[in-house]
C-alpha positions in Angstrom: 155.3 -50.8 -252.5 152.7 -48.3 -251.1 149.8 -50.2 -248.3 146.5 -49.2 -248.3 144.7 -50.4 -245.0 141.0 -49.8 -244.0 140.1 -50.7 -240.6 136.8 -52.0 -239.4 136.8 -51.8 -236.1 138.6 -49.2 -233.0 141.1 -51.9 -231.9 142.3 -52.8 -235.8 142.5 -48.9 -236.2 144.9 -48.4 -233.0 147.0 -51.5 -234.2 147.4 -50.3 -237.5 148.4 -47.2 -236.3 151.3 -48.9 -233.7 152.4 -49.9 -237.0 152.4 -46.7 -238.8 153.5 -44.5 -240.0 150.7 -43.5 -242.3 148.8 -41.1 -244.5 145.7 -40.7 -243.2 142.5 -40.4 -245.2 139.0 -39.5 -244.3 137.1 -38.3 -247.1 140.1 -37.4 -249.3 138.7 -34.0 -250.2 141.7 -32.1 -249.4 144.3 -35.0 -249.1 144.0 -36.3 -252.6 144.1 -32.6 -254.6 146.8 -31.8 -252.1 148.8 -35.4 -253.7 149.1 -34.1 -256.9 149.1 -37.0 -260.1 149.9 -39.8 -257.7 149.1 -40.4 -253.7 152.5 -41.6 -252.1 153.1 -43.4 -249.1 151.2 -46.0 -247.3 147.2 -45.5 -246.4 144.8 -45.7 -243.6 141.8 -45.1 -244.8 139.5 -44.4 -241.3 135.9 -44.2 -243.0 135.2 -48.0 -242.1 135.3 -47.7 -238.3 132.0 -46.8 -236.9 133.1 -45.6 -234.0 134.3 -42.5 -236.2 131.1 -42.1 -237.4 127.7 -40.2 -235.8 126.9 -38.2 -233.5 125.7 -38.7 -230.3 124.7 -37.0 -227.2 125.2 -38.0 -223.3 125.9 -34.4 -221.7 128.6 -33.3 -223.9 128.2 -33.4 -228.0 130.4 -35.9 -229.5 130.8 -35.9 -233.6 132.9 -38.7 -235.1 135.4 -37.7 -237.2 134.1 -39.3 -240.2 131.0 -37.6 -239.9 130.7 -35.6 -243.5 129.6 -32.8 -243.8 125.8 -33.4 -245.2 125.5 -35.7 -242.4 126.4 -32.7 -240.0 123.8 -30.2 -241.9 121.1 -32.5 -242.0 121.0 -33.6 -238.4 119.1 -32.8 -235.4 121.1 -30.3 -233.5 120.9 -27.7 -230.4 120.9 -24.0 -232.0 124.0 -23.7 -230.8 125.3 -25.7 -233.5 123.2 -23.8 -236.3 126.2 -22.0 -237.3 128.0 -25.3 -238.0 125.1 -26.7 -239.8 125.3 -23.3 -241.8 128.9 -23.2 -242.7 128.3 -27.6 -243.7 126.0 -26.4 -246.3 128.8 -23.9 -247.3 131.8 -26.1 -247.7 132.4 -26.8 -251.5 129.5 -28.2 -253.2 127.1 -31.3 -252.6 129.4 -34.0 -254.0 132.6 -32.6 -251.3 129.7 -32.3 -248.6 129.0 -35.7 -248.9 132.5 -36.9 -249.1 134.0 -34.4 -246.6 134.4 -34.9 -243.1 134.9 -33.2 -239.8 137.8 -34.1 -239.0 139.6 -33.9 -242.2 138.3 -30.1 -242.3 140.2 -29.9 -238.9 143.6 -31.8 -239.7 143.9 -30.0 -242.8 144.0 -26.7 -240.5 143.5 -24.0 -242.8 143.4 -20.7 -242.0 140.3 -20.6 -244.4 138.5 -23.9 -243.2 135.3 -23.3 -242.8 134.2 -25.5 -239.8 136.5 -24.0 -237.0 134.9 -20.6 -236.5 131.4 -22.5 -235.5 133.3 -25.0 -233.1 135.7 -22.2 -231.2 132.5 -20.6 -230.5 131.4 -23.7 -228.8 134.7 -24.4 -227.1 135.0 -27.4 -229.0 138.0 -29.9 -228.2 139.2 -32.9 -230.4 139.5 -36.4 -229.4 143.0 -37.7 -230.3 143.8 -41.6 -230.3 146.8 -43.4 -230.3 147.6 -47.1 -230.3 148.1 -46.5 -226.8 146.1 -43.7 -225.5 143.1 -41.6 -225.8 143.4 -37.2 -224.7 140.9 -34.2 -225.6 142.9 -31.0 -226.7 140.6 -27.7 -226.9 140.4 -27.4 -230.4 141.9 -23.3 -230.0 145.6 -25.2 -229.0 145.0 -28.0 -231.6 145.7 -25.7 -234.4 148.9 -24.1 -234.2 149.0 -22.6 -237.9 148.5 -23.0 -241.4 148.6 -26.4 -242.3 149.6 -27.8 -238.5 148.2 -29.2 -235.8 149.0 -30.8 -232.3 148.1 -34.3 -233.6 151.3 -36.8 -233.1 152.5 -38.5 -235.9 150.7 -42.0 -234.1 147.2 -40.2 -233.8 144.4 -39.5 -235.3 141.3 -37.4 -234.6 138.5 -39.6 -233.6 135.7 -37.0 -232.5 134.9 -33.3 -231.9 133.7 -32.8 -228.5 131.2 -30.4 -227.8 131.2 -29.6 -224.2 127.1 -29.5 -222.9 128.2 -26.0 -221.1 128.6 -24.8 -224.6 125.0 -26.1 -225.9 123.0 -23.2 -224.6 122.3 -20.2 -226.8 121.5 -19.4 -230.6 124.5 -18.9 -232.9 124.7 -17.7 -236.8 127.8 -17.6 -239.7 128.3 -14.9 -241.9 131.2 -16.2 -244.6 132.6 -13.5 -247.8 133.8 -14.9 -250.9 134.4 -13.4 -254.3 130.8 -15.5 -255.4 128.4 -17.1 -253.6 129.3 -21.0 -253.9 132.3 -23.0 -254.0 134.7 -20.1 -253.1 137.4 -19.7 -250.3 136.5 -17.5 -247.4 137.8 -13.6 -247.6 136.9 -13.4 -244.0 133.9 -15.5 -242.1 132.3 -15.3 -238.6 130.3 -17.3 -236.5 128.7 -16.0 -233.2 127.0 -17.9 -230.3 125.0 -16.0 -228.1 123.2 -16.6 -224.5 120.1 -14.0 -224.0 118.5 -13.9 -220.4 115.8 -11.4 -219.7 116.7 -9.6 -222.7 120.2 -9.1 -222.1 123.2 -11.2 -223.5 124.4 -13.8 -220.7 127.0 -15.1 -222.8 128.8 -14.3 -226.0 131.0 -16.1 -228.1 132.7 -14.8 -231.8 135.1 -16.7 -233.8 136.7 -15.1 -237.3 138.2 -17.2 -239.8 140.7 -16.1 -243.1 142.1 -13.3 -240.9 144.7 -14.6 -238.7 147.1 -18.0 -238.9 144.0 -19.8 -237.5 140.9 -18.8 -236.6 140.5 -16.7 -233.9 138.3 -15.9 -230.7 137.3 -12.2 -230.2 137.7 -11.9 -226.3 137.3 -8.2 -226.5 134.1 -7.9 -228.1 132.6 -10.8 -226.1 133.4 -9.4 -222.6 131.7 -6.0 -224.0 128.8 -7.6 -225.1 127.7 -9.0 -221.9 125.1 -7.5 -219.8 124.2 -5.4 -223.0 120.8 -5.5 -223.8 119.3 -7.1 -227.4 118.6 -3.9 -229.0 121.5 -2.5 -228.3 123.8 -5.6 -229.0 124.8 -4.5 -232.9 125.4 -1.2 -231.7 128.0 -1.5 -228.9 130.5 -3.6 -231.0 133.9 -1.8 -231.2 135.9 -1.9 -234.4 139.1 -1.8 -231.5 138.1 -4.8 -230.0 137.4 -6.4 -233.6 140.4 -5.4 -235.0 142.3 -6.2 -232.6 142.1 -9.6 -232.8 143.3 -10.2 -236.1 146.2 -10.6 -237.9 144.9 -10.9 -242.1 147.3 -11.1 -245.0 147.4 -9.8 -248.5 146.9 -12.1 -251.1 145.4 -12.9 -254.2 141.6 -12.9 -252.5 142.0 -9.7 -250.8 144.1 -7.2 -249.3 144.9 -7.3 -245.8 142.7 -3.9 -245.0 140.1 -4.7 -247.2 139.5 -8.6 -244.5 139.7 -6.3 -241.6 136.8 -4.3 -242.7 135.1 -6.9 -243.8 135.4 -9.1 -240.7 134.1 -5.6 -238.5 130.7 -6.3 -241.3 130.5 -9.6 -240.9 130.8 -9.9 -236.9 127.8 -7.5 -236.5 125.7 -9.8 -239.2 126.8 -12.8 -237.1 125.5 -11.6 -234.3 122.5 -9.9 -235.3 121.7 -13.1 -237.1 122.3 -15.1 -234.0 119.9 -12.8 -231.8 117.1 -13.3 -234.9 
């Protein structure tokens, strides 16, 4: 018969999981649609470990996995992280925000999900744990495709890392449905940017729904640097959009149709992250 098993503490977590294997649950906002009439398999339900829950800084950013996704919009955060906080406020409505966490949004790995463009534009890693061991992986090699990670079948993610390099700068996200609310991204972008004596210093741009995973936008970044404000918007090349990304027909949009959207949708990132 099928175990359900909801830790309370780190070290009951990592024994439970030397057990394993399990189905892991953290929220349930994917997993449980996903299941169909009946959830198989035995359960370890990680929303009772506080460890997994908060988020703290001491240099580096560190958000527990089970942090939902109100939590994350509501807190006190660099503006760095105001694209995050924007694309919390965008994932389903209230009652999944409030259920929803981080790091199911993460595991779950879709191409569409709206919390990775924000964090690969603040070189965000994941904290894996395992009954034995604890390792970061940069969350850019974490996700290796629709619906997979790099998480071993004995881990689970405990935390997002936020690296304090990565804290510095303003940062905006720009997402395209077919409505306004409760809709899977067309295309989405979030954009972090560093201004110094009214030039960029640094420049990061993540798009989402366009590739396998989301993905970083090297060549527009390096061309935006050293560019003045005023002329940010301007010098953005549809090549080095473009060029990027790899989007797929289906039944939201055509492939074509998310390319020219994401060129829109990276200059409103940034010129929202510059406002």
């Amino acid at each position: 018969m099928p175990s359900y098993a909801r830790p309370t503490t780190l070290p009951d977590l990592r024994a439970h999981l030397a057990a394993g294997p399990f189905r892991i649950l953290a929220g349930g906002t994917d997993l449980y649609p996903s299941a169909g009439p009946q959830l198989d398999g035995d359960i370890l339900d990680l929303t009772a470990v506080p460890n997994l829950r908060g988020i703290t800084m001491d240099g580096d950013l560190r958000i527990g996995a089970c942090t939902t996704w109100t939590e994350v919009a509501e807190a006190a955060l660099p503006s760095a992280l105001h694209a995050l906080q924007q694309a919390a406020l965008q994932v389903g409505g209230r009652q999944i925000q409030n259920a929803g966490t981080i790091g199911g949004n993460l595991c779950n790995a879709s191409p569409a999900a709206d919390g990775i463009p924000p964090l690969l534009a603040c070189d965000a890693r994941v904290e894996l744990t395992s009954a034995q061991s604890v390792r970061q992986v940069a969350l850019s090699d974490f996700l290796l495709g629709p619906r997979k990670t790099a998480r071993a079948a004995d881990e689970v993610l405990t935390a997002v890392i936020i690296p304090q390099a990565a804290l510095g700068g303003r940062s905006a996200f720009v997402k395209l449905g077919a409505r306004a609310y409760l809709v899977i991204s067309i295309a989405m972008v979030a954009a972090r940017l560093v201004v110094q004596d009214g030039r960029i210093a640094d420049c990061a741009i993540a798009v989402g729904s366009c590739s396998a995973t989301a993905q970083r936008l090297r060549g527009a970044e390096d061309a935006l640097i050293g560019v003045s404000v005023s002329n940010a918007v301007a010098r953005l090349d549809p090549q080095f959009i473009a060029s990027g990304l790899a989007p797929i027909d289906d039944i939201r949009a055509t492939a074509a149709y998310r390319r020219e959207a994401a060129m829109e949708l990276v200059k409103r990132a940034v010129a929202g992250a510059l406002t």
